[in-house]
LUMZAPA-393926 format. One line per field, with one value per residue (C-alpha): x, y, z; residue in one letter; residue number from 1. Coordinates in Angstrom, 3 decimals. Layout:
// LUMZAPA-393926
px: [X	...]
py: [Y	...]
pz: [Z	...]
vomar: [a	...]
keba: [NUM	...]
END
This chain:
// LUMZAPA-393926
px: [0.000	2.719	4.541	1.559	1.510	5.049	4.026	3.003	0.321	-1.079	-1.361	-2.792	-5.522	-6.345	-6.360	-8.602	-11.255	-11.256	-12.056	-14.455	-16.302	-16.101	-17.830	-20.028	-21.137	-21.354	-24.371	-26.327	-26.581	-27.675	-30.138	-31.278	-31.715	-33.519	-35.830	-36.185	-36.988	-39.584	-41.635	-41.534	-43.275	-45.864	-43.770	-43.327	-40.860	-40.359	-41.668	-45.115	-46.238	-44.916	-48.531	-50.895	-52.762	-51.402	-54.952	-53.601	-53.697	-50.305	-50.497	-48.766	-47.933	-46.701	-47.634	-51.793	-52.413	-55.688	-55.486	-56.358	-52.697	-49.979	-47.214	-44.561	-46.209	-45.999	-42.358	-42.151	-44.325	-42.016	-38.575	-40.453	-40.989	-37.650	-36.039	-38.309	-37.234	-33.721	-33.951	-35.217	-33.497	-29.916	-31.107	-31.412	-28.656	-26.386	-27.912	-27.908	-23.819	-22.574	-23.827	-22.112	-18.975	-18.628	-19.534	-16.864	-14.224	-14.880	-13.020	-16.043	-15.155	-18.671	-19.804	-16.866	-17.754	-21.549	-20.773	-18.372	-21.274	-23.743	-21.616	-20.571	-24.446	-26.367	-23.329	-23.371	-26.807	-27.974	-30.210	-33.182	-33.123	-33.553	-36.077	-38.236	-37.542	-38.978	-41.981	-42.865	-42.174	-44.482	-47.278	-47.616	-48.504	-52.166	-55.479	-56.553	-59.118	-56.328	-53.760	-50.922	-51.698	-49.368	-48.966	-51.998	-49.912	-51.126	-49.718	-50.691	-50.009	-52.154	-49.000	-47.639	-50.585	-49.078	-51.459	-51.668	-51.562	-55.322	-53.407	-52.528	-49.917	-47.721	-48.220	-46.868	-44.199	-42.870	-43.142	-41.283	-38.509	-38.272	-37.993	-35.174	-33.700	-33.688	-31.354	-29.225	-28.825	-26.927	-24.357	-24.048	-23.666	-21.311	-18.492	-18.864	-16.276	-19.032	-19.742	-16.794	-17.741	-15.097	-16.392	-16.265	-18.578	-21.514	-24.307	-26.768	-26.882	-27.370	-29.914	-31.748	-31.578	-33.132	-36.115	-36.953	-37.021	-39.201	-41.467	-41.484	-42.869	-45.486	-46.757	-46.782	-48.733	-51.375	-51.513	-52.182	-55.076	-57.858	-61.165	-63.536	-60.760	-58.416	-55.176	-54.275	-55.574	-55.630	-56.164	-59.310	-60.984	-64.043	-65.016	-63.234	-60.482	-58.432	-59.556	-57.864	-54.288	-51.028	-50.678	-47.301	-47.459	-45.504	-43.524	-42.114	-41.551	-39.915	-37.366	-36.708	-35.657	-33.765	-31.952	-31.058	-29.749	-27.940	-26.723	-25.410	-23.382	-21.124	-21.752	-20.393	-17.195	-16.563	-16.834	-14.755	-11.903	-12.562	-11.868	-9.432	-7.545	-7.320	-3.613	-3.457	-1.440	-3.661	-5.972	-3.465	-2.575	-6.353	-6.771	-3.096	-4.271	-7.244	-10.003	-12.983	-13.785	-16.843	-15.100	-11.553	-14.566	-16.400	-13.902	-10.736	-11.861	-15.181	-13.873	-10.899	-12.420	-15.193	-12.621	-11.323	-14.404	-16.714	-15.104	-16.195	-19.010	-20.000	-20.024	-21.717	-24.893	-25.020	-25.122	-27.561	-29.729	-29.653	-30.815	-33.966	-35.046	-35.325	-38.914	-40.043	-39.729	-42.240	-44.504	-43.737	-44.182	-40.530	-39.337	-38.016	-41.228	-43.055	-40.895	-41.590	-45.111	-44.832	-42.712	-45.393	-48.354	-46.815	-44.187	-41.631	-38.937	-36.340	-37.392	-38.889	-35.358	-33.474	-35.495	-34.863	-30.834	-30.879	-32.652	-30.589	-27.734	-28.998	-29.817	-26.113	-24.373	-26.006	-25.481	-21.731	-21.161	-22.928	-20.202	-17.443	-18.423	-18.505	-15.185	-13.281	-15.067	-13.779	-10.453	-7.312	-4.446	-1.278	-3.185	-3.153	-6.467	-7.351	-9.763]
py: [0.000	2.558	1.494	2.665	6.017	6.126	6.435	9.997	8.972	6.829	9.870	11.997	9.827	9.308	13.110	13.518	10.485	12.294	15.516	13.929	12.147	15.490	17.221	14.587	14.420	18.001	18.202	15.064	16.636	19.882	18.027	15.819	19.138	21.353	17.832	17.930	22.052	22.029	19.161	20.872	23.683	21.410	21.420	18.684	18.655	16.821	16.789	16.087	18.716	19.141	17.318	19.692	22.124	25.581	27.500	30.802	32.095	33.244	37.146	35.615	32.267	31.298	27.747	26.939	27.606	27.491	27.608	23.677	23.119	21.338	23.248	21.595	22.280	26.211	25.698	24.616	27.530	30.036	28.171	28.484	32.482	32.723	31.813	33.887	37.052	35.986	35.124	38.077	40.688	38.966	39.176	43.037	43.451	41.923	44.099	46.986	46.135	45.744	49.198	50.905	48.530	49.440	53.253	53.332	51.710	54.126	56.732	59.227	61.162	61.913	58.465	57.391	60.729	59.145	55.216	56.010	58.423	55.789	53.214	55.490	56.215	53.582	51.221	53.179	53.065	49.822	47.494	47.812	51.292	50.604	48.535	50.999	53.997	51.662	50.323	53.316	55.545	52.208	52.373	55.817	55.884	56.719	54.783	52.145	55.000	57.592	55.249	55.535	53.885	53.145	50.052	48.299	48.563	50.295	51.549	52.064	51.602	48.518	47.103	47.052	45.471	43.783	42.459	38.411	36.186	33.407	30.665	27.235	26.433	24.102	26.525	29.340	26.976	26.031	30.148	30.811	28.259	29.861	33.071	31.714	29.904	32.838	34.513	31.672	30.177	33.634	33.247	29.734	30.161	32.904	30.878	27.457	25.601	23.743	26.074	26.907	30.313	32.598	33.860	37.420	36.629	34.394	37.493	36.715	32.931	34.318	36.891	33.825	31.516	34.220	34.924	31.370	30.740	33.617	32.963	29.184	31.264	33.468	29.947	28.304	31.514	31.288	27.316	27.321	29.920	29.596	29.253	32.066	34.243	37.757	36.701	39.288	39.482	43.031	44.727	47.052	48.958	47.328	49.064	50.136	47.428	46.261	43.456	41.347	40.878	40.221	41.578	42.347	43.063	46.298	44.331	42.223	45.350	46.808	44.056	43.777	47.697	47.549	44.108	45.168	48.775	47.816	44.555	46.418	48.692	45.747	44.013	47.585	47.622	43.978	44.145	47.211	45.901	42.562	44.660	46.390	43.146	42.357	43.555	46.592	44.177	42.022	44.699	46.538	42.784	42.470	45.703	45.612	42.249	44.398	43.256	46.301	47.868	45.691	42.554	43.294	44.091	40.560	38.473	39.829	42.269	40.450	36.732	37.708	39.910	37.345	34.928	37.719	38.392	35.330	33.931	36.888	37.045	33.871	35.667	38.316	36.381	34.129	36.752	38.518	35.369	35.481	39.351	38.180	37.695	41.452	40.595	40.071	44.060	44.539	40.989	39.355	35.525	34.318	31.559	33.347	34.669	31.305	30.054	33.185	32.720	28.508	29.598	31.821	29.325	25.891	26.923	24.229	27.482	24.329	22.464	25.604	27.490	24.213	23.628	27.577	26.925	24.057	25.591	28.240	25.710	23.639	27.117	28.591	25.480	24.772	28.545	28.419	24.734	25.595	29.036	26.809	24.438	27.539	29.191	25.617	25.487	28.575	28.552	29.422	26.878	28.620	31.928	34.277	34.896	31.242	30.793]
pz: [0.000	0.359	-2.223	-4.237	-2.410	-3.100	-6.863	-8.453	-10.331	-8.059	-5.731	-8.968	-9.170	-5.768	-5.157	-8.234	-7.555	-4.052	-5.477	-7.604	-4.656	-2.247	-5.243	-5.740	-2.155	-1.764	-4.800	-3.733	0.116	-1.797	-3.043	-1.012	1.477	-0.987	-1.695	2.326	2.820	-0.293	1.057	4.661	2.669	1.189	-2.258	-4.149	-6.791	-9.913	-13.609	-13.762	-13.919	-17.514	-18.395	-16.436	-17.750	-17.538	-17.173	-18.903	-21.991	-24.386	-25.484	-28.639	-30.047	-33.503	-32.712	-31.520	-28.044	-25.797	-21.556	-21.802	-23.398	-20.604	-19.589	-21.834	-25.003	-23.764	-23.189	-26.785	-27.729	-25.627	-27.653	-30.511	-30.377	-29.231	-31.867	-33.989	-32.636	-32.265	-35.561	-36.969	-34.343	-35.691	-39.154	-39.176	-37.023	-39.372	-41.946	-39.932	-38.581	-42.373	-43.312	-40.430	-40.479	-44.361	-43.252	-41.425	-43.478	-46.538	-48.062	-47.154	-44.100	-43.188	-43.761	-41.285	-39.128	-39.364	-38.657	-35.300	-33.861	-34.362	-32.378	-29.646	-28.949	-29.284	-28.042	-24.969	-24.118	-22.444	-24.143	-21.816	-21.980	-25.873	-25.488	-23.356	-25.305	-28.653	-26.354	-25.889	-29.330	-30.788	-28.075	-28.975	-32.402	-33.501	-32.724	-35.333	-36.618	-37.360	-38.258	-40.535	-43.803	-47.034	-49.427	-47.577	-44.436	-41.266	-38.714	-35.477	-31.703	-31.561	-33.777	-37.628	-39.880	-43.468	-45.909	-45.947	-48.981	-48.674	-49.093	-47.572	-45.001	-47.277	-50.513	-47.839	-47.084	-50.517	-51.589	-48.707	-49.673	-53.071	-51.904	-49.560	-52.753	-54.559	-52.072	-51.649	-54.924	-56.721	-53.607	-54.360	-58.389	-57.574	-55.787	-57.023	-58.997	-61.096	-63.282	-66.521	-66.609	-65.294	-61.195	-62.350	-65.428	-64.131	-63.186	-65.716	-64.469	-60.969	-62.304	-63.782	-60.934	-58.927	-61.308	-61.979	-57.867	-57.156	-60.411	-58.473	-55.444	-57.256	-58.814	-55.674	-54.117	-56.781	-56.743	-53.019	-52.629	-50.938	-52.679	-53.348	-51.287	-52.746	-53.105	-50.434	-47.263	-46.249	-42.976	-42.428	-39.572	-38.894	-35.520	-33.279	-34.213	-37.123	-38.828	-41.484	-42.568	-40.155	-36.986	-35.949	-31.906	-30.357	-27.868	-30.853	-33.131	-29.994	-29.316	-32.688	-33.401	-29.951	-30.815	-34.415	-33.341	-30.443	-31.954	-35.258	-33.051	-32.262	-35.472	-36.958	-35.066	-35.875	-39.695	-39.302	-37.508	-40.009	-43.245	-41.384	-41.003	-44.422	-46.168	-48.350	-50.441	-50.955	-52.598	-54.284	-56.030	-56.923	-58.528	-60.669	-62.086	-63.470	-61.874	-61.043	-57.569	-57.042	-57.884	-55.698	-52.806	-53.616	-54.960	-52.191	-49.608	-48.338	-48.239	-46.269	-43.824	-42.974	-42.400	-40.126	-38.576	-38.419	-34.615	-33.115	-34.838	-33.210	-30.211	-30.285	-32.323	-28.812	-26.754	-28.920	-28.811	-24.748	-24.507	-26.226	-22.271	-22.214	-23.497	-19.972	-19.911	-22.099	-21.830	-24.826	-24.571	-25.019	-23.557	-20.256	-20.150	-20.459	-17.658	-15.021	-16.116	-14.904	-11.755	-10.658	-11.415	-10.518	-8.236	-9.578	-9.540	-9.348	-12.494	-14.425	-14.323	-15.437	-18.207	-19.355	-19.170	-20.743	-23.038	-23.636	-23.335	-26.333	-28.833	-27.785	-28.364	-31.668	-32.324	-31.804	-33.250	-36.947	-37.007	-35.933	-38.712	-40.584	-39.582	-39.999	-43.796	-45.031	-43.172	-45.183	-44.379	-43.122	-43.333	-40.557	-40.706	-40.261	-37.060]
vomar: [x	x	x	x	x	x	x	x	x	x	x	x	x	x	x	x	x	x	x	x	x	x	x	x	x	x	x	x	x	x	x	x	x	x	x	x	x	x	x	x	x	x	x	x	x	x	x	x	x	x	x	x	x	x	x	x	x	x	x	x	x	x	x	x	x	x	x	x	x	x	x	x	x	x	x	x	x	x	x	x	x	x	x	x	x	x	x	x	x	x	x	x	x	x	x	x	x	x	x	x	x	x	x	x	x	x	x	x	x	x	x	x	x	x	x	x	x	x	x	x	x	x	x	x	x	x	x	x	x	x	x	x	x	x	x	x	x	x	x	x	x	x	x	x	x	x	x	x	x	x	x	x	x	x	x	x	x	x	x	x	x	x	x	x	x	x	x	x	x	x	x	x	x	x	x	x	x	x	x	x	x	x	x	x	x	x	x	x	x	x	x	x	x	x	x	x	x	x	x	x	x	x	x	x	x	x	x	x	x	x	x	x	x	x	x	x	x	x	x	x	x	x	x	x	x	x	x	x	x	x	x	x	x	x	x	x	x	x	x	x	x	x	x	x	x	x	x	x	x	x	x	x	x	x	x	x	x	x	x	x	x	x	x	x	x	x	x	x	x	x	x	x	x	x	x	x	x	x	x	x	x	x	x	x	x	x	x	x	x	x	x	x	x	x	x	x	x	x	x	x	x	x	x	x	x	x	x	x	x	x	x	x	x	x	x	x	x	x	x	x	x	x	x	x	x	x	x	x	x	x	x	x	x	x	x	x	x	x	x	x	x	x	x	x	x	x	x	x	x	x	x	x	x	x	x	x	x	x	x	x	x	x	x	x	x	x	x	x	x	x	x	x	x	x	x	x	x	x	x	x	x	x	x	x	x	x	x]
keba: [1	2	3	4	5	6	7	8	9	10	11	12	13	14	15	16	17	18	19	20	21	22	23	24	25	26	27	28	29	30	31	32	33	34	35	36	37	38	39	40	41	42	43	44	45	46	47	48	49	50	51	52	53	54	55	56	57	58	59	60	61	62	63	64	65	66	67	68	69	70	71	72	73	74	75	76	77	78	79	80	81	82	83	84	85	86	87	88	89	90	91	92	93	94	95	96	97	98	99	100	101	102	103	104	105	106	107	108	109	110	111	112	113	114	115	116	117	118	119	120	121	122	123	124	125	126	127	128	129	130	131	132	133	134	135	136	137	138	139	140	141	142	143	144	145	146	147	148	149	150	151	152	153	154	155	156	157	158	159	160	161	162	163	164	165	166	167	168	169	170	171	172	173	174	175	176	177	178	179	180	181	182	183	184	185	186	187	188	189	190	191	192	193	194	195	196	197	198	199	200	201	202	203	204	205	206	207	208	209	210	211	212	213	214	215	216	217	218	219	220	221	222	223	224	225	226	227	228	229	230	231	232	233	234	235	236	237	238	239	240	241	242	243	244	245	246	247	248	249	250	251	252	253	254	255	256	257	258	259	260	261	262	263	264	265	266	267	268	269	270	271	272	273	274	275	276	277	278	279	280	281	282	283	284	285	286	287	288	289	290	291	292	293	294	295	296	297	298	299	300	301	302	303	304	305	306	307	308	309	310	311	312	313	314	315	316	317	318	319	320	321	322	323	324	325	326	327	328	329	330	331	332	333	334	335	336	337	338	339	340	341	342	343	344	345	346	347	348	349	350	351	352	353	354	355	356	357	358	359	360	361	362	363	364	365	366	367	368	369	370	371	372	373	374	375	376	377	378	379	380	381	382	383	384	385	386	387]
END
């Protein structure tokens, strides 16, 4: 026996299987106390109450929804409108982070003068504070009688109204692929090595692929429609209240704005320092072998500084997806807000908050795994801008 303690990695392991056990020991008392305090208050714990009913009703739900529903299925609901808003709040503040990054990196002193104000502002003002100041700019707006009106859209504080196409679910699905195709397929046509045509020389075939996916869309819009329906739904006061079309609700127009300007703050500075990154070199080899502005910018400046860019991009789109729980300021149904909402009805605080991180645990990871897939896929060997 003391030859064995005698032995370094005999004592390595022993020190490490008792840390191990100590830690071990030290979560099942925690638990087995907590177990013990809850049932002296009359509190049981566990999951089943996953299939009650939940007895409330959701302010908004992309999925069905009636009080009668059990309390997973509004979990799902709560994931489900999540990733919605994440989805859409990233989307624009991509959009809205390219324009400033690019702002910024131009030879246009007032453009540059322009994209560092709007980062030192709205960088500097915290997100909740964003998301108030939008709540309340949108709540504002005029009554569904005097409300703004343009294109068949109103506008009022009630929420954005957009006109709806009458059709079926799976024709909305398929048009919605194509218009998704169309958008993806000119990227694709544009970098592939299938194609003999020359990369600098293929627009019209991404032109066409683009018309022929979102002619595929109108077709599927028309095959789909509803009988003895308008194509379009529109919206109409009928009342005192707005009937018709697609209501889009303040506190998700709200989150939205705030995510997508706050978000494209830091998106801003990181495309900036990513173009930044990329060698003057490297452009001034680009443009002496003749090739235009827009194509040195496609073809050199723009694949290298996303390579630059794209880890910390990662980043920042996870913790963008987490400060979607800022919709519990305003009461939109996310999935924090689901969980708050089963805390303060079931009382299972224990079960409802592990659910939420892992969760959370399960979106960020995915998040962060499909960019690493990413980053690895586009990495240049040897390159100092590998990630």
């Amino acid at each position: 026996m003391f030859k064995l303690l005698r032995n370094q990695k005999v004592r390595n392991a022993l020190l490490q299987a008792l840390y191990v056990g100590a830690l071990g020991a030290l979560v099942i008392a925690g638990v087995l106390i907590a177990r013990q305090n809850l049932a002296a208050q009359g509190i049981t714990s566990g999951f089943d109450f996953l299939f009650k009913s939940t007895g409330w009703d959701l302010g908004f739900s992309l999925l069905p929804a009636s009080a009668n529903d059990p309390y997973w299925w509004y979990f799902l609901i709560g994931i489900v409108n999540t990733l919605f808003l994440g989805s859409f709040g990233l989307a624009l503040a991509t959009l809205v982070g390219m324009i400033v990054g690019l702002a910024q990196t131009s030879a246009n002193d007032l453009a540059k003068l322009l994209g560092r104000t709007y980062v030192d502002v709205f960088r500097n003002i915290p997100l909740i504070l964003q998301v108030f100041f939008w709540y309340a700019l949108i709540t504002h707006l005029p009554t569904p009688r005097n409300a703004h009106e343009g294109w068949g859209m109103l506008l009022t504080s009630r929420g954005l109204y957009l006109p709806v196409p009458n059709v079926g679910g799976l024709a909305m699905l398929a048009a919605s692929l194509a218009v998704v195709a169309a958008i993806v397929l000119p990227i694709w046509l544009g970098r592939t090595s299938l194609l003999s045509r020359p990369l600098g020389q293929r627009t019209t075939v991404q032109l066409a692929a683009a018309a022929a996916a979102l002619a595929c869309a109108v077709l599927f819009l028309f095959a789909g429609r509803l009988p003895d329906t308008p194509l379009l739904d529109l919206p109409s006061l009928q009342g005192l209240n707005l009937r018709g079309g697609l209501r889009i609700p303040p506190e998700f127009s709200a989150l939205v704005v705030a995510i997508a300007i706050y978000g494209g703050s830091y998106i801003g500075e990181i495309v900036r320092g990513g173009f930044k990154a990329v060698g003057k070199g490297q452009v001034e080899a680009a443009s002496s072998l003749g090739l235009t502005p827009w194509q040195v910018f496609t073809l050199v400046r723009l694949p290298l500084a996303l390579r630059a860019m794209l880890p910390i991009l990662a980043n920042q789109y996870v913790w963008l997806m987490k400060a979607t729980t800022m919709g519990i300021a305003v009461g939109f149904t996310d999935f924090f807000m689901i969980t708050a909402l089963t805390i303060n009805h079931s009382g299972q605080t224990l079960e409802a908050i592990g659910i939420l991180m892992a969760g959370f645990l399960i979106i960020n990871l995915s998040l962060a795994a499909l960019f690493n897939r990413i980053n690895k896929a586009i990495a240049l060997k040897g390159n100092q801008l590998r990630g």
